[in-house]
C-alpha positions in Angstrom: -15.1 63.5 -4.5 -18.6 64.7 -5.7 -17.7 63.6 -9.4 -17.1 60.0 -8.2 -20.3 59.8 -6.2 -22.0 61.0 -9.3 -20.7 58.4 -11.4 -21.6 55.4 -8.6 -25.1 56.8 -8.7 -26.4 54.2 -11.1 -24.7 51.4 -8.9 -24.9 52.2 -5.2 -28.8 53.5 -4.7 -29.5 56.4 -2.4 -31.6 54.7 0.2 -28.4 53.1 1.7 -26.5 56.2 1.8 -27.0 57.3 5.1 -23.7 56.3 7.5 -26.3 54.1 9.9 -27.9 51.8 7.1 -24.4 51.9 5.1 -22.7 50.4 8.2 -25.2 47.9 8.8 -25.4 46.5 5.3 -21.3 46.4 5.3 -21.4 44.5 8.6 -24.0 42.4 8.0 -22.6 41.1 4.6 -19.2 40.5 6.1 -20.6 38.3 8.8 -22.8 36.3 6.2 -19.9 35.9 4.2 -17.6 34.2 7.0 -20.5 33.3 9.5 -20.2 29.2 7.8 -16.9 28.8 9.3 -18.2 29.7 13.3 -18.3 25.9 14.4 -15.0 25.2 12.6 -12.3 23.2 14.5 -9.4 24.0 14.8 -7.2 23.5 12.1 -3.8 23.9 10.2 -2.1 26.3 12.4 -4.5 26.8 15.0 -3.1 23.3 16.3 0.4 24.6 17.2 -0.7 28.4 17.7 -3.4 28.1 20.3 -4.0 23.8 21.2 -0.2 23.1 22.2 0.5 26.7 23.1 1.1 26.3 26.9 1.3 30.0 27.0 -2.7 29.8 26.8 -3.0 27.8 30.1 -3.8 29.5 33.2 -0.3 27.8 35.0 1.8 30.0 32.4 3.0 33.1 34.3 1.5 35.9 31.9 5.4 37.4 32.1 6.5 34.2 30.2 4.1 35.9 26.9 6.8 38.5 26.3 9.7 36.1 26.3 8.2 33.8 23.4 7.0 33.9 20.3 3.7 33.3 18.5 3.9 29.5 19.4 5.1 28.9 22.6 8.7 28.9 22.5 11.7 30.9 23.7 12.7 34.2 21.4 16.4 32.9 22.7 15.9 29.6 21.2 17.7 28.8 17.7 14.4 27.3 16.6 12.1 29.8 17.6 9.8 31.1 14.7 10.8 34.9 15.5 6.9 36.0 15.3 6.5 38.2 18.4 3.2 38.6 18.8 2.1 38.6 22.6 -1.3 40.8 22.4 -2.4 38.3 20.0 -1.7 35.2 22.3 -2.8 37.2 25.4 -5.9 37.4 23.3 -6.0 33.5 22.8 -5.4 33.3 26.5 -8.2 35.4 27.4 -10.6 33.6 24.7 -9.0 30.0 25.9 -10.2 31.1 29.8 -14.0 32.2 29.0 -14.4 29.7 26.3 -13.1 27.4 29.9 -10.6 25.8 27.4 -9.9 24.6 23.8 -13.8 25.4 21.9 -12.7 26.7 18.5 -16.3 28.1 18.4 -15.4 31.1 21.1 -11.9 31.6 19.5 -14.2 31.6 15.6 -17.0 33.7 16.5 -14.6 36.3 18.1 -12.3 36.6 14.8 -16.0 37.0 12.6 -17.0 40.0 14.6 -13.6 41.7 14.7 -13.6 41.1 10.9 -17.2 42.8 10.8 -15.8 45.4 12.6 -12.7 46.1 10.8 -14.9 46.0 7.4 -17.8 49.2 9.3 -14.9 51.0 10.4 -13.2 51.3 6.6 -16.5 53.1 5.8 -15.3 56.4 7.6 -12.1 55.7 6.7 -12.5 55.5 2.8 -14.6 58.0 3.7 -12.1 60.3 4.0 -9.8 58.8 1.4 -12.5 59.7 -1.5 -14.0 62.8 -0.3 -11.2 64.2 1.5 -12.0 66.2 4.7 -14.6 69.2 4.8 -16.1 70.1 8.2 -19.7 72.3 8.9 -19.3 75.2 11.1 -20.0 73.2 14.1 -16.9 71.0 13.4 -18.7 67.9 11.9 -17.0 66.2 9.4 -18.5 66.4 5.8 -19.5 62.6 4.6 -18.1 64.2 0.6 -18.4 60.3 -0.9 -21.3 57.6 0.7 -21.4 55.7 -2.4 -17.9 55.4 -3.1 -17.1 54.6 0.6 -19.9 52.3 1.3 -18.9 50.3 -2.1 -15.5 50.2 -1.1 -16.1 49.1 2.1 -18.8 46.2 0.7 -15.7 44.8 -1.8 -13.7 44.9 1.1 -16.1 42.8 3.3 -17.0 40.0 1.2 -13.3 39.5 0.0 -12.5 35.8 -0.3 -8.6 36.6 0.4 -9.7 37.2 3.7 -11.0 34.3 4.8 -7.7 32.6 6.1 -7.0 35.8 8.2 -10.4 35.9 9.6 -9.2 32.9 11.8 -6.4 34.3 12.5 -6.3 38.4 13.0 -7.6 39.0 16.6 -6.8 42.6 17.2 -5.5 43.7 13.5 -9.0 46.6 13.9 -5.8 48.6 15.7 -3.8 49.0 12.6 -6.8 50.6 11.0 -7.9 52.3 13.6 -4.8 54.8 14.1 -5.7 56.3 10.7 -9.0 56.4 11.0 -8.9 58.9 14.1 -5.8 60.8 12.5 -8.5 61.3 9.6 -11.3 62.4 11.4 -9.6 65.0 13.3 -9.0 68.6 11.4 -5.5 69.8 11.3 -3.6 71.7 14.3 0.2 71.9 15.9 -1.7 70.1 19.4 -4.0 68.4 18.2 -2.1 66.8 15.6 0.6 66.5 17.9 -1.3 64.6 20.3 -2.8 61.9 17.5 0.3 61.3 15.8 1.3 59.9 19.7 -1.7 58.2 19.9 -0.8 56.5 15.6 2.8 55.6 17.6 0.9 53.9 20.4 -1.3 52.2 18.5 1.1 51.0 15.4 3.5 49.7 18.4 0.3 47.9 19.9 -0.4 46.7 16.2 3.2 45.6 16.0 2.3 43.3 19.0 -0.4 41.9 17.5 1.3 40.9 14.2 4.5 42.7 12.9 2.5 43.9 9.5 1.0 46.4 12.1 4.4 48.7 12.0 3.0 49.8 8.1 0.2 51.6 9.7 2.9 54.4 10.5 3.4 54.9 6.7 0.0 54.9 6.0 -0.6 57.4 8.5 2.8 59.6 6.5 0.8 59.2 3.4 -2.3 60.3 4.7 -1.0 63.4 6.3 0.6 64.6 3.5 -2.0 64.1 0.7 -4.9 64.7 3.0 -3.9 67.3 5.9 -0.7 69.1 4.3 -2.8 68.9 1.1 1.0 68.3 -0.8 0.5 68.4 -4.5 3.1 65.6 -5.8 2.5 66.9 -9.8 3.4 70.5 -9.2 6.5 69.7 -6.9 7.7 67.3 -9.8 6.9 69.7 -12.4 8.7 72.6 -10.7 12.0 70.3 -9.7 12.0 69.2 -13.2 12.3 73.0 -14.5 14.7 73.7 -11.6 11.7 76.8 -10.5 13.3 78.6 -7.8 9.9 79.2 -6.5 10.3 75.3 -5.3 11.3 76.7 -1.8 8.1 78.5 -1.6 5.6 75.5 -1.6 4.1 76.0 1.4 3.8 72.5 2.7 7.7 72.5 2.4 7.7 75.1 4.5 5.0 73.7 7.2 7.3 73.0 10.6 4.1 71.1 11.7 3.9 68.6 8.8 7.6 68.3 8.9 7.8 67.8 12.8 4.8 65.4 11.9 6.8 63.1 10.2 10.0 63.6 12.0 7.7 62.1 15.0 6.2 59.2 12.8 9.6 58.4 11.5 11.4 58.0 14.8 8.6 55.8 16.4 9.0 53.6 13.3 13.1 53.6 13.7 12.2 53.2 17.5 9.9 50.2 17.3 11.9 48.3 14.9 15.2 49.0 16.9 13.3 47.2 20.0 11.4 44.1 18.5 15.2 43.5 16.6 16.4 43.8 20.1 13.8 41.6 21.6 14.3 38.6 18.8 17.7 38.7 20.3 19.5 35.9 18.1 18.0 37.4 14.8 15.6 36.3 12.0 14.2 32.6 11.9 16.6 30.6 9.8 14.2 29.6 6.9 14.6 26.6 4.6 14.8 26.7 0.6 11.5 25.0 0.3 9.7 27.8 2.3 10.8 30.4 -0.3 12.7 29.0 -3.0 13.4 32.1 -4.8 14.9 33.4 -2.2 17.8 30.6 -2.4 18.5 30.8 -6.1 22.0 31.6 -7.0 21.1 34.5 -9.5 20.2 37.6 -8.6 18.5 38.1 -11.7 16.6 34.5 -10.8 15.7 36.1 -7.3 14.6 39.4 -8.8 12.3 37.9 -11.6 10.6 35.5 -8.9 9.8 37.8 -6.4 8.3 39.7 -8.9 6.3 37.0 -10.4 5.4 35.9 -7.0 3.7 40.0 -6.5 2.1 39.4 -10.0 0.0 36.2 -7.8 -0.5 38.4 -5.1 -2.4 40.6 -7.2 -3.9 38.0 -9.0 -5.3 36.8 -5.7 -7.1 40.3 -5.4 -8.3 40.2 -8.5 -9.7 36.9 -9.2 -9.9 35.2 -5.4 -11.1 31.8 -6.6 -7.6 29.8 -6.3 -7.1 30.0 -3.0 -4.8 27.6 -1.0 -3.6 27.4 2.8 0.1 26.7 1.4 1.4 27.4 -1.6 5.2 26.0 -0.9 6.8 23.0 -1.6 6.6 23.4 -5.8 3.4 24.9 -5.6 4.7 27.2 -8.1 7.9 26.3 -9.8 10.8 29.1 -10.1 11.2 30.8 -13.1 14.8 30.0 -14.3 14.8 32.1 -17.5 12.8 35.6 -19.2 11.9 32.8 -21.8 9.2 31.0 -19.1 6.1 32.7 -20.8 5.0 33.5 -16.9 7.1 36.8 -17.8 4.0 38.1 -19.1 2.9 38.1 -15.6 5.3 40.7 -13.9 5.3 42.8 -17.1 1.6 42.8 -17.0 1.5 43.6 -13.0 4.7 46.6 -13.5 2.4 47.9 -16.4 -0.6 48.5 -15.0 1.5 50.2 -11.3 3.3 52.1 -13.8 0.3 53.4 -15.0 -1.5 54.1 -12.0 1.4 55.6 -11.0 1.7 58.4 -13.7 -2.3 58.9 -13.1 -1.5 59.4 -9.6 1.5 61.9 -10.4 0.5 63.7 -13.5 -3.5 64.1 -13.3 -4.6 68.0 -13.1 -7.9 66.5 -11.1 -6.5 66.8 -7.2 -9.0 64.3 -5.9 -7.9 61.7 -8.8 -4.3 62.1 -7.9 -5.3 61.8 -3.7 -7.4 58.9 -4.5 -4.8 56.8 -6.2 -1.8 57.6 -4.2 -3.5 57.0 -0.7 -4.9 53.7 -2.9 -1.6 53.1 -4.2 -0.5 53.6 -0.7 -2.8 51.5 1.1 -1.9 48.3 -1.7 2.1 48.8 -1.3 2.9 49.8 2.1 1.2 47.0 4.2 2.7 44.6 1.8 5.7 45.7 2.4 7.5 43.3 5.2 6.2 40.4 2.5 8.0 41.2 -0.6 11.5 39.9 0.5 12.6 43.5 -0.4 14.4 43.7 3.4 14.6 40.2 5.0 13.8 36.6 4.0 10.0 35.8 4.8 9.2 32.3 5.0 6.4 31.5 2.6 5.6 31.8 -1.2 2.2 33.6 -1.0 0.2 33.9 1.8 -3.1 35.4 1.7 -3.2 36.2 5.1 -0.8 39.2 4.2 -3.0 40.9 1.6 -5.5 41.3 4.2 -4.5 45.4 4.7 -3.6 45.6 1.5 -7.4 44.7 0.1 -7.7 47.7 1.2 -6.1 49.7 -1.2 -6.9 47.4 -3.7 -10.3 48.3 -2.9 -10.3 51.8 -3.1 -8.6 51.3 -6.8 -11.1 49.0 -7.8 -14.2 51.4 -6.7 -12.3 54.5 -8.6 -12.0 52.6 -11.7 -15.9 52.0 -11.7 -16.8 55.1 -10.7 -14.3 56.0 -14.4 -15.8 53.4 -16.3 -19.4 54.4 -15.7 -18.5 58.0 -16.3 -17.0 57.2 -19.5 -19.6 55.2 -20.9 -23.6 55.9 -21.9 -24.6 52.3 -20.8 -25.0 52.5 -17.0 -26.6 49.5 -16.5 -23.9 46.9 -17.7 -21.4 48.7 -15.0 -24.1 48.0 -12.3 -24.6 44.7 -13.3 -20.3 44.0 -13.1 -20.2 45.5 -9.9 -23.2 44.0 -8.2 -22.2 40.5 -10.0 -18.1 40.9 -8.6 -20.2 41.7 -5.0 -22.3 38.2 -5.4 -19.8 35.9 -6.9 -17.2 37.2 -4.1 -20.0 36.5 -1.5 -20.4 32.6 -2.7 -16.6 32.2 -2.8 -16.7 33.5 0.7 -19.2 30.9 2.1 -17.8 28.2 -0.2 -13.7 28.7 0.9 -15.5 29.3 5.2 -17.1 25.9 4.4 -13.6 24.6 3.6 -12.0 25.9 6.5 -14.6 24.0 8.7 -12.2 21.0 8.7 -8.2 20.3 8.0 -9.8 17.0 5.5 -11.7 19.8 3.9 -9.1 22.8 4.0 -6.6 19.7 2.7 -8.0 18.4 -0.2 -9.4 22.0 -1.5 -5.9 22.6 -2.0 -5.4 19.3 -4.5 -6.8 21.2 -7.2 -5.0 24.7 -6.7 -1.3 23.1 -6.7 -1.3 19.3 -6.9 1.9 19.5 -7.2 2.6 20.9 -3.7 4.4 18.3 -1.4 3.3 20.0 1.6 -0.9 19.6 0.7 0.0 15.6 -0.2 1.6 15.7 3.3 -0.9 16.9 5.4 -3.6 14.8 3.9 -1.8 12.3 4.6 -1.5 12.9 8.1 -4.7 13.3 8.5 -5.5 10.1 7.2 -3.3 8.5 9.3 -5.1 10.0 12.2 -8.1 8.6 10.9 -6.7 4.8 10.6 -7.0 4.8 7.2 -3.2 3.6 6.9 -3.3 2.5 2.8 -4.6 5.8 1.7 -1.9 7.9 4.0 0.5 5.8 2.4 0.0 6.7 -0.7 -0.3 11.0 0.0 3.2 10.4 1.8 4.7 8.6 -1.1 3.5 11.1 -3.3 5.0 13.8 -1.1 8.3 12.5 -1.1 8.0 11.7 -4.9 7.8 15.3 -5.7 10.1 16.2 -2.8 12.5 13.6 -2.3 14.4 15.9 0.6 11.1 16.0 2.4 12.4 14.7 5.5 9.2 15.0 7.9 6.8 12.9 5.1 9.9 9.9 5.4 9.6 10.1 9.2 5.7 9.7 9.1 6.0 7.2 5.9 8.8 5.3 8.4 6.4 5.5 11.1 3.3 3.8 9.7 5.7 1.5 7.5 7.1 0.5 11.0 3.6 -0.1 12.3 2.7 -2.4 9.7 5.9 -4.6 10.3 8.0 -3.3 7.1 10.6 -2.7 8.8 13.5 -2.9 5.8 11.8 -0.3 4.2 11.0 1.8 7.2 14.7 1.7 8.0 15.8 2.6 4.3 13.2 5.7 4.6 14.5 7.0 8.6 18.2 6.3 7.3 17.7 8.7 4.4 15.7 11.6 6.2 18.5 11.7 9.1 21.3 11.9 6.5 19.6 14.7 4.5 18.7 16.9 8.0 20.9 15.4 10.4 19.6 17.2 13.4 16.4 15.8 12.6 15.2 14.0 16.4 12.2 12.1 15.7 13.5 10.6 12.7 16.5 9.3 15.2 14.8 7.8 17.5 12.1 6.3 14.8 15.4 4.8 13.1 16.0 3.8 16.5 12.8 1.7 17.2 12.7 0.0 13.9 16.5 -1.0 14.6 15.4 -2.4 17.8 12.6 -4.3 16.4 15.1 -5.8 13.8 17.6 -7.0 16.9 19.7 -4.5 16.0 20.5 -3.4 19.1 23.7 -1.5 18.7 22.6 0.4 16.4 19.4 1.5 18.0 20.9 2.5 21.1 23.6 4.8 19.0 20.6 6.3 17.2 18.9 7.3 20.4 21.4 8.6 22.0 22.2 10.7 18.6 18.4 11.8 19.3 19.2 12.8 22.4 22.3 14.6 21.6 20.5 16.8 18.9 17.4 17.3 21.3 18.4 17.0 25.2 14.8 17.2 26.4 13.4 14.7 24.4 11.0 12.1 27.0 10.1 9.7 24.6 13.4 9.0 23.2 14.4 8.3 26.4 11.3 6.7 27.2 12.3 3.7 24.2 16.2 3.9 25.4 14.5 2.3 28.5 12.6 -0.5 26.7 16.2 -1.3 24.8 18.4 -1.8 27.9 14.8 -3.7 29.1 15.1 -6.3 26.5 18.8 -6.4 27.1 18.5 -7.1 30.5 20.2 -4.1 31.5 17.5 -2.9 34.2 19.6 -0.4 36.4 20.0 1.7 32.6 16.4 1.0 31.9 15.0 2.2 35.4 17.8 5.3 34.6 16.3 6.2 31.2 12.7 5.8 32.1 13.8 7.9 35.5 14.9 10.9 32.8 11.9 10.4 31.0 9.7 11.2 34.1 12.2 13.9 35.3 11.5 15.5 31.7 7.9 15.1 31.5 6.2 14.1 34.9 3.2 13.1 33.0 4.7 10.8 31.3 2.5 7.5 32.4 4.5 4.5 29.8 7.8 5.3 31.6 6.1 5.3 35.1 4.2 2.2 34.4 7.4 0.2 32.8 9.3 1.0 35.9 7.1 -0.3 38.4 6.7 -3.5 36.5 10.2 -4.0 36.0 10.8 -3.4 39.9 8.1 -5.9 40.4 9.4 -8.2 38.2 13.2 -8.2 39.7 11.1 -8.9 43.1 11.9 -5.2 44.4 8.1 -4.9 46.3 8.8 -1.9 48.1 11.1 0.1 45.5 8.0 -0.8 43.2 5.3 0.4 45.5 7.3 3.7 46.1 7.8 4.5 42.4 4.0 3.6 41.7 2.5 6.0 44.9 5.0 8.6 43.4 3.8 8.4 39.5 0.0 8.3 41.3 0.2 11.5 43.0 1.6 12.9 39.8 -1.2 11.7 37.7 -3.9 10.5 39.8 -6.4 9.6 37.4 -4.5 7.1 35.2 -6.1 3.7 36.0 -2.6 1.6 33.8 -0.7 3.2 36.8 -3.7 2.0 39.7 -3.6 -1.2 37.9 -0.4 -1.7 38.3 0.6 -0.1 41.7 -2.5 -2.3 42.9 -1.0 -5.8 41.5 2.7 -4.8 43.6 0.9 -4.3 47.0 -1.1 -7.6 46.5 1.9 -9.4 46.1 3.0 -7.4 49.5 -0.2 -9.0 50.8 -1.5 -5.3 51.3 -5.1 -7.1 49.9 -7.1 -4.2 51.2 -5.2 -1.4 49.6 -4.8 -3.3 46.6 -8.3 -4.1 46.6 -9.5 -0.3 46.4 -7.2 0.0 43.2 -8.0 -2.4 41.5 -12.1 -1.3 42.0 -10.6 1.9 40.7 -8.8 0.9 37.6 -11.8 -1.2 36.9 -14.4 1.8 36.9 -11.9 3.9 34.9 -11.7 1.1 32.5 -13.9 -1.8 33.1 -13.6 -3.7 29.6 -10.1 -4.4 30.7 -10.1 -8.1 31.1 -7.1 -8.3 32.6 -8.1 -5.3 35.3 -10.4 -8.2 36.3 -8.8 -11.2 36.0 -5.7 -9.8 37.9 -8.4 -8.6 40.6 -9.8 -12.2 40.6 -6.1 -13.5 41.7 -6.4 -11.1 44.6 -9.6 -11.9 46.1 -8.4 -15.9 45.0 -5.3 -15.0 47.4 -7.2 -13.5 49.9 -9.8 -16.0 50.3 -12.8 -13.8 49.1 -13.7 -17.1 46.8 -17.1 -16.2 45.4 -15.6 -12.3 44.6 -12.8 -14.3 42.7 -15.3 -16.4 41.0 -17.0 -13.7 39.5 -14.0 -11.3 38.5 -12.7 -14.8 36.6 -16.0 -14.8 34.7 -15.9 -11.3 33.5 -12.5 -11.6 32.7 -13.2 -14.5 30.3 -16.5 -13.1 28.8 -14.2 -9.9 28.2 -11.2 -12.2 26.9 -12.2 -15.9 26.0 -8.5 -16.6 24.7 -6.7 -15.7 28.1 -5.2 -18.8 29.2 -3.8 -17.8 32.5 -7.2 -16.8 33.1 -8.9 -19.5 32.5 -6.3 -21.8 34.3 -7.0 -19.7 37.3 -10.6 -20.2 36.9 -9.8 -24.1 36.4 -7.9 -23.6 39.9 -10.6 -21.9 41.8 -13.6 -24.2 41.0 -11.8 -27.5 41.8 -11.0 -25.5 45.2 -14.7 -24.3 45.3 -15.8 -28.1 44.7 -13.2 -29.5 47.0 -14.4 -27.1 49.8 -18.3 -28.1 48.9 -18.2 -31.6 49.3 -16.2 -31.1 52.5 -19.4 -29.2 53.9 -21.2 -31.7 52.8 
């Protein structure tokens, strides 16, 4: 669109025009933008997505990837999120084996460049989108619009929406890379043929990268028919409104190659979606109301008004970027409950201005007006699409990571309406100065909000001042302050959690938890009782009720709440990992050494279980069942020096002093501030005879542990023997 160009002439200068340098300044500023987050950890939903995703690990068949979903577990499950997404984990996998493990720098710097890439790529393609496609005689495409594009492009790079999904979008360049080649190719019954194959492929490749990816199909519909089939939307309107009979005689209505065109498209959509619905096999994740509370609400006038409000944000979010928050559930943003909340204004405001842009698209004489705002309209809606609650219940509020395609569009609106303000004004200069001032002050955001996503303490407490009033944000900072040791101050996040949620179940598990820790157990047990009677499938909440019920002699009750654990989760080690230590205190032993058995059976790793059995065997004077279990848990995890330790104090009561002996140096080099590694290897060597070696294990023992009184009674023992023995030589 020459006109356009004209009117960004003022803004964009022509020393960046050509493709090379307009690439190069796009992809640098998107990497300067993001380039603060690189040395990140790993944070919010890397920890469940890529640490504790076992499908990243070399000893996961690479089958298993297209029988789970995003996080590890099985599409059959009841509780499985629903999110296929295998490419994207095969991705992980790949980055997880040349990174050689978890280094959230590899898995950073990867997701940086692909958003660098994405952003040089959307030159050609907004390209296109403003100047429409012209080829020279030698079949070169014509580059109509280099300032429009490369601005578009630039507000598309230094977005701060995108900087959640630039941690998270390995491989989304494939749902802008099937319209990009559809658009640089001129029309022809083969040719097109063949590309609108290749869209299919690559949307169904995009669709296994992140389901969002299926919407490239519709962008590639759009583009076809505005751009290569040339269809005039006005004239068709104004011809079916007079009922012209020369309607028939549009020629793109009468184009068997468009038609078959989107025929094609339209049954690799249907196609696709019939086989990811038959690979989630039990159907959609079952969400709760505090994922999407709008969603839940009796009315259908309630619902309707929400959602709406909640497109209104999205919006917002492109326009003004600076609230930006990595949840925005959990009365984040309270439901509209009647047209009389003034945050009415706020759908009728969004509506108003689509409306608009909508008749402009329709109704303008100027063809490459109407092309640029459809494909932008087209670009903003369709992508958003699988977000708007329109045809299935999503499980969030807002996320930003789902405006990430739609920027886009919202893009390639934003650029038009410069390039009409600047025509319709004398004063360039001011219009420079907004556009280059949007570009800056979206560039700062960008570093500031990477900086935030460095850490979760960081990402966590940015969100206080976007929705304090978000259980979910008070939640996770308290978690991570628990982490941290700082006990008081987790306390008080979890408190306020449940305070503004007071059916938050998971912050009364944690609150239980470190209540339980600190020795309060009445109100620990209060806090477990209620979370387990407002979800009661909920596990860990069971078997925390069950501990703190233990620790109050309750033991009745704490074995009826494991076992309820147990029942609502069947593989659940730890639970039976503390059923063991109940029948322990009871004296039942053959139902401890059974629980702890299950334990091990259900996580072979799991050392507490291993250990308290072979101390328990040892203690009931079973020697050799003891020394079996402990040379079983060893070759199961041989580098755990609790299990040496205590496999090495059973075969020195067997008198096996040598074996026992080559433990104990073990456990000691593993560990060798444990004073009671020493002072138990002391009693050996006293045992054996090996006096002096005693003598000095003792002494290391007490300088480690003054206050052990066995110890130092052994210690007493052995130099009345060693004086004894002395005078005797003498």
């Amino acid at each position: 669109m020459a006109e356009l160009d004209a009117d960004l002439d003022h803004i964009i200068p022509s020393s960046v025009l050509p493709p090379f340098w307009a690439k190069l300044i796009v992809g640098f500023s998107s990497l300067l933008c993001f380039a603060r987050s690189y040395d990140g950890d790993f944070v919010f939903d890397d920890s469940e997505a890529i640490v504790n995703n076992k499908d990243l690990q070399a000893d996961t068949p690479l089958g298993d990837l297209w029988h789970h979903d995003f996080w590890g577990s099985r599409l059959s499950s009841n509780t499985s999120h629903k999110s296929y997404r295998p490419l994207t984990v095969l991705t992980f996998r790949i980055n997880y084996y040349l990174s050689g493990g978890f280094h959230p720098v590899g898995f950073h710097v990867v997701n940086i460049l692909l958003h660098g890439g994405i952003s040089v790529l959307l030159v050609d393609v907004f390209s296109v989108l403003f100047g429409g496609l012209q080829f020279t005689s030698k079949g070169r495409r014509v580059h109509l619009a280099p300032r429009a594009s490369l601005l578009a492009a630039l507000l598309f790079a230094v977005h701060p929406v995108h900087t959640e999904c630039v941690s998270i979008a390995p491989l989304c360049t494939l749902r802008l890379v099937a319209p990009m080649k559809r658009a640089c190719h001129r029309e022809g019954t083969r040719s097109s043929t063949s590309w609108v194959l290749l869209s299919i492929f690559l949307g169904a490749v995009a669709m296994l990268c992140k389901e969002q990816g299926i919407t490239v199909l519709g962008l590639n519909a759009v583009f076809d028919i505005l751009v290569i089939g040339k269809f005039n939307v006005r004239e068709v309107v104004q011809k079916a409104l007079r009922k012209d009979k020369s309607l028939e005689n549009i020629g793109v209505l009468r184009n068997g190659g468009l038609l078959f065109r989107m025929a094609l498209l339209t049954a690799g959509g249907v196609g696709m979606l019939y086989v990811h619905w038959r690979i989630m096999g039990t159907g959609p994740p079952a969400f709760t109301e505090v994922d999407n509370p709008a969603s839940f609400a009796d009315s259908v006038l309630v619902r309707a008004i929400n959602y709406n409000y909640y497109y209104s944000l999205n919006a917002w979010l492109l326009l003004c970027p600076w609230w930006l928050c990595f949840d925005w559930s959990m009365g984040c943003i309270p439901l509209i409950k009647s047209v009389g909340d003034w945050r009415v204004i706020a759908l009728a405001a969004l509506w108003l201005c689509l409306m608009g842009l909508i008749c402009q698209a329709l109704c303008s004489e100027d063809s490459s007006k109407r092309r640029i705002l459809t494909l932008g309209l087209g670009f903003l809606v369709i992508p958003f699409l699988p977000a708007s609650n329109l045809f299935f219940r999503v499980g969030f509020v807002v996320a930003e990571r789902v405006l990430y395609l739609p920027s886009a569009g919202y893009c390639v609106l934003l650029t038009f309406g410069f390039g009409a303000l600047s025509k319709h004004t004398k004063k360039k200069k001011p219009v420079a100065a907004i556009v280059l001032g949007i570009l800056v002050i979206n560039a700062v955001r960008c570093m500031i909000r990477s900086g935030e996503w460095r850490s979760e303490d960081q990402l966590f407490r940015s969100a206080l001042s976007v929705c304090p009033l978000n259980a979910k944000v008070h939640y996770n900072i308290g978690k991570n302050l628990a982490d941290q040791g700082n006990q008081t101050a987790a306390i008080r996040h979890y408190r306020e959690a449940v305070r503004l949620n007071p059916k938050y179940v998971h912050a009364m598990n944690n609150l239980g938890n470190i209540l339980k820790e600190r020795n309060e157990l009445q109100e620990a047990e209060e806090l477990l009782s209620l979370a387990v009677q407002i979800q009661p499938d909920f596990a860990a909440a069971w078997m925390n009720l069950g501990i703190v019920q233990n620790s109050l002699k309750r033991f009745q009750a704490a074995e009826q709440s494991y076992r309820t654990a147990i029942k609502h989760r069947k593989k659940y080690p730890d639970c039976y990992y503390n059923l063991g230590r109940l029948y322990a205190d009871l004296n039942r032993h053959v139902a401890a050494l059974s629980a702890w058995r299950n334990a091990t059976m259900l996580k072979p790793e799991h050392s507490l279980a291993w250990n308290n059995m072979i101390i328990l065997l040892d203690n009931t004077g079973n020697l050799a069942q003891a020394e079996a279990v402990g040379r079983e848990a060893l070759e199961l995890i041989p580098n755990d020096h609790s299990l040496m330790f205590s496999l090495a104090n059973v075969l020195g009561k067997s008198q096996k002093y040598k074996e026992s002996e080559v433990l104990f140096l073990k456990a000691i080099k593993a560990n060798p501030n444990a004073a009671s590694y020493h002072g138990n290897l002391a009693v050996l060597y006293h045992r054996w005879g090996h006096l002096d070696l005693a003598k000095k294990h003792y002494e290391i023992s007490l300088q480690l542990d003054p206050a052990a009184a066995g110890t130092r009674e052994n210690y007493g023992l052995l130099r009345r023997k060693l004086e004894q023995t002395h005078k005797k030589d003498v």
